[in-house]
C-alpha positions in Angstrom: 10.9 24.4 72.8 7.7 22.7 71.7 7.6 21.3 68.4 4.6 23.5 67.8 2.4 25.4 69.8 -1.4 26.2 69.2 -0.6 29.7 68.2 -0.1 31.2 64.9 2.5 34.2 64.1 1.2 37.1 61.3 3.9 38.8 60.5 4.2 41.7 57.1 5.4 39.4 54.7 9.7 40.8 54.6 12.4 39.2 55.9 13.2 41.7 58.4 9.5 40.6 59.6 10.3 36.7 58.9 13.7 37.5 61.3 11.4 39.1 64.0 9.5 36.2 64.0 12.5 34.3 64.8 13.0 36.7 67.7 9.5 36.0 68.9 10.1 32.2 68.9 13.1 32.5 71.5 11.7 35.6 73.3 8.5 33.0 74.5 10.1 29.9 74.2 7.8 28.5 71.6 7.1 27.2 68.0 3.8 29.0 66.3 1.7 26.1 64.5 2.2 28.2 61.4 3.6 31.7 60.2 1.8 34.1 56.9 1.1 37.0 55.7 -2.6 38.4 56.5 -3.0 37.8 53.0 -2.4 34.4 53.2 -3.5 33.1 56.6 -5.7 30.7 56.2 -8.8 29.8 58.5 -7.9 28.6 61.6 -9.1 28.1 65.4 -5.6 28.7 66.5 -5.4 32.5 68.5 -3.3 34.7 66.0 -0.5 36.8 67.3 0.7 39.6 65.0 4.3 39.8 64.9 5.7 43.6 64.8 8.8 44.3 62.2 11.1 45.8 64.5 14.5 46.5 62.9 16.4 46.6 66.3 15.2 42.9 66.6 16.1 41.8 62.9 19.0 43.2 63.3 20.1 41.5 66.7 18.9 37.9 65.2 21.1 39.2 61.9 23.9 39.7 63.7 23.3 36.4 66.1 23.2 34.0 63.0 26.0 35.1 61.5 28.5 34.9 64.4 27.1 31.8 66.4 26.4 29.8 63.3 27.9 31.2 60.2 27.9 33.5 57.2 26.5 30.5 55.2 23.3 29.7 57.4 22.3 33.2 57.0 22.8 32.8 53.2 20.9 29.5 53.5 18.2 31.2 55.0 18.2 34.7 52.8 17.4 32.0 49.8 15.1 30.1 52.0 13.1 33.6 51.8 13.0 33.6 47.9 12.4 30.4 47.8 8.6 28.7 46.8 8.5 26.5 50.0 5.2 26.0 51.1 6.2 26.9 55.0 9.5 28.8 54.5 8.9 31.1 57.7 8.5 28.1 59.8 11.0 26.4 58.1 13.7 29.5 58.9 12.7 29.8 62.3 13.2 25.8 63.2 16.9 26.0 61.3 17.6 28.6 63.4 16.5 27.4 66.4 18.9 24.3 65.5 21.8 26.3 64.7 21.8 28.4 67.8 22.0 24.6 69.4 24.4 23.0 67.2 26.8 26.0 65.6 28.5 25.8 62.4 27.9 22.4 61.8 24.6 22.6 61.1 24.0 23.4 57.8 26.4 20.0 56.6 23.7 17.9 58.8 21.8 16.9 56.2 20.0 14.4 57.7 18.0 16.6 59.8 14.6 17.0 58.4 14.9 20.2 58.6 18.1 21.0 57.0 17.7 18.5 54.3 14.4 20.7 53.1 16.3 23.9 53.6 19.1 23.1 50.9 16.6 21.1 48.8 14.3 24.5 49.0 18.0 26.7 48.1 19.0 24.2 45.3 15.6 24.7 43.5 15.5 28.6 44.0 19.0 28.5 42.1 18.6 26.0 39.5 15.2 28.6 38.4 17.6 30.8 38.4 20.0 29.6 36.6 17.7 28.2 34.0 16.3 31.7 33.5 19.6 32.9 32.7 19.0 31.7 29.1 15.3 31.5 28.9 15.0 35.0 29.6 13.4 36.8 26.5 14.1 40.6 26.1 11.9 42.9 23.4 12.8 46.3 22.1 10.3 49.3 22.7 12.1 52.2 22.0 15.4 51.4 23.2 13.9 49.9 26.5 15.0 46.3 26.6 11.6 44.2 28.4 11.3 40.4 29.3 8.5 38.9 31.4 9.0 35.5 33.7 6.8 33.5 35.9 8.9 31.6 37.8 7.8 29.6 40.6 10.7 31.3 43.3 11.2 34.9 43.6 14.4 34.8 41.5 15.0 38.7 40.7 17.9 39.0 43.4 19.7 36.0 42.4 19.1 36.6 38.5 20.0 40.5 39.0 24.0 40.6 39.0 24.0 38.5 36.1 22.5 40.7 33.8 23.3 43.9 35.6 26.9 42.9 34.4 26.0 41.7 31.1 23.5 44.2 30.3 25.2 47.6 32.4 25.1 49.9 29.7 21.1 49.1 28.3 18.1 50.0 29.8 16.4 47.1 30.8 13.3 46.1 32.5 12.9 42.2 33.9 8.8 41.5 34.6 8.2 38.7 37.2 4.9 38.3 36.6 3.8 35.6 39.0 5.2 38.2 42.4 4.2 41.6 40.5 7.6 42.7 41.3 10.1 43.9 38.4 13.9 44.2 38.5 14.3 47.6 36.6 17.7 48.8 35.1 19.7 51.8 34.0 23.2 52.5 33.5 24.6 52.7 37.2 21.9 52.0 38.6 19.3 49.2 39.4 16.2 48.2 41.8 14.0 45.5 42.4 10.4 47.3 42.2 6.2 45.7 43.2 4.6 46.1 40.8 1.1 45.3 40.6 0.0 45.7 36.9 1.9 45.7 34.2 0.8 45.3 30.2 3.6 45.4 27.7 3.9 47.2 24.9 2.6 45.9 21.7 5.6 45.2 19.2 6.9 47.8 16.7 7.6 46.5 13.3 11.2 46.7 14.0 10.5 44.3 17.2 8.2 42.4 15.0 10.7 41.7 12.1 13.7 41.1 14.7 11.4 38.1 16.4 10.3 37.0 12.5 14.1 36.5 12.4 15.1 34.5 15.7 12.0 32.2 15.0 13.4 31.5 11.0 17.1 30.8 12.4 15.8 29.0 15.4 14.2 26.4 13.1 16.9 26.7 9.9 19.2 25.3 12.9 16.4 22.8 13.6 18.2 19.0 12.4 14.6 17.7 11.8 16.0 13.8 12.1 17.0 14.5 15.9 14.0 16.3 17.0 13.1 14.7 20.2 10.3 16.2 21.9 11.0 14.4 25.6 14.7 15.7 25.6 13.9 19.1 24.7 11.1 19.7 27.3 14.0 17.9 29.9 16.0 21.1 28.8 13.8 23.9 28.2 10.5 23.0 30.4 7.3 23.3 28.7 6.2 26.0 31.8 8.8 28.8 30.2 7.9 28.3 26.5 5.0 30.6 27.1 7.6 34.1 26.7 10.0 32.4 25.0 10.2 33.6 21.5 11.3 31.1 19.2 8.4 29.4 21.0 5.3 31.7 19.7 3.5 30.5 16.4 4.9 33.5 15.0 4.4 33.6 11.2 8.0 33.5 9.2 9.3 36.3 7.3 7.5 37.3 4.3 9.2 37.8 0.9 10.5 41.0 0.2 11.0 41.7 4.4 14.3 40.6 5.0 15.8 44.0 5.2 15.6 45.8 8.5 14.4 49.2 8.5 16.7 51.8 10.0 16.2 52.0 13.6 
């Protein structure tokens, strides 16, 4: 195959549809210049070729990568697909043209340009992830547990076991703000969800009072002689700090409001 061809793929923006255009690649024997979302093509004088979501052809490529390369490229490649990477599609579509040509060995070849981008693209998706894992913020509305994220890589599926598990018998809603999608929980029962608007609630004064009190232990805690600004922002980047509540220039609690009202 040509490195890349003058031809641009538009596919519907899944990864069944990412997959299909993996079919397309081997089907004509070429490499598009580029592959987005109609949303997101940009202006070009390449022809554009819209590539059709067929399941039947996802499936087949599916079943292809798994058993002539391995369970792990496919896994490399699922995170490629939640991943932030500027060119992810094209990126998918040239690992797998590589595997089908090399086998299992290629995901440990990792000086392949290619393959070095793919894990460095998987390794930043799950340190997000795993970073969230304590950033993540959660306010009461009525028993309804709500956080809100912007993270840079689409990090609901990774970051939805965890508190699925820790979390199974609350009601809980998980905002990603910067991919309008939400992961939205009940007991026995979760989905990841678009959505495309979203305000939250404004704070009861239970909410309120149980923020006032995170913020006054979070600095009690504080040793003031250690503070060290640089370290701390190494830790807990500055990017999160804006839904992080011990964050907020929240006032501190006022005499005579220490006691919590009944919920």
């Amino acid at each position: 195959m040509p490195d890349r061809s003058n031809i641009v793929y538009v596919y519907d923006g899944s990864f069944e549809g990412v997959l299909c255009c993996v079919f397309a690649c081997f089907e004509r024997r070429e490499m598009p210049s580029g592959i987005f979302t109609q949303s997101e093509l940009p202006p070009t004088l390449f022809p554009q070729e819209v590539i059709p979501t067929e399941l039947q052809k996802f499936e087949r490529v599916k079943k292809g990568i798994i058993t002539k390369i391995s369970i792990e490229a496919y896994e490399l490649i699922v995170d490629i697909y939640f991943s932030c990477y500027p060119e992810k599609e094209w990126l998918i579509c040239d690992f797998a043209r590589l595997g089908f040509q090399m086998g299992r060995k290629i995901t440990s070849c990792i000086t392949l340009d290619t393959v070095d981008a793919m894990l460095g693209a998987a390794k930043h998706l799950h340190n997000e992830s795993h970073l969230l894992k304590g950033f993540v913020r959660f306010s009461d509305y009525d028993g309804v547990m709500v956080a809100v994220i912007e993270p840079k890589n689409f990090v609901l599926p990774t970051l939805s076991p965890h508190f699925c598990d820790r979390y199974a018998g609350e009601t809980f809603m998980i905002y990603d703000k910067t991919h309008s999608a939400a992961l939205v929980h009940r007991p026995g029962e979760w989905r990841i969800i678009p959505i495309t608007e979203f305000t939250e609630p404004e704070a009861g004064e239970y909410e309120q009072k149980i923020r006032s009190l995170w913020k006054l232990f979070y600095d009690t805690i504080a040793i003031k002689e250690r503070d060290n600004p640089r370290c701390r922002m190494g830790h807990m980047p500055k990017r999160y700090w804006s839904h992080m509540t011990e964050m907020q220039n929240e006032n501190l609690l006022r005499p005579g409001m220490q006691s919590l009202p009944p919920r």
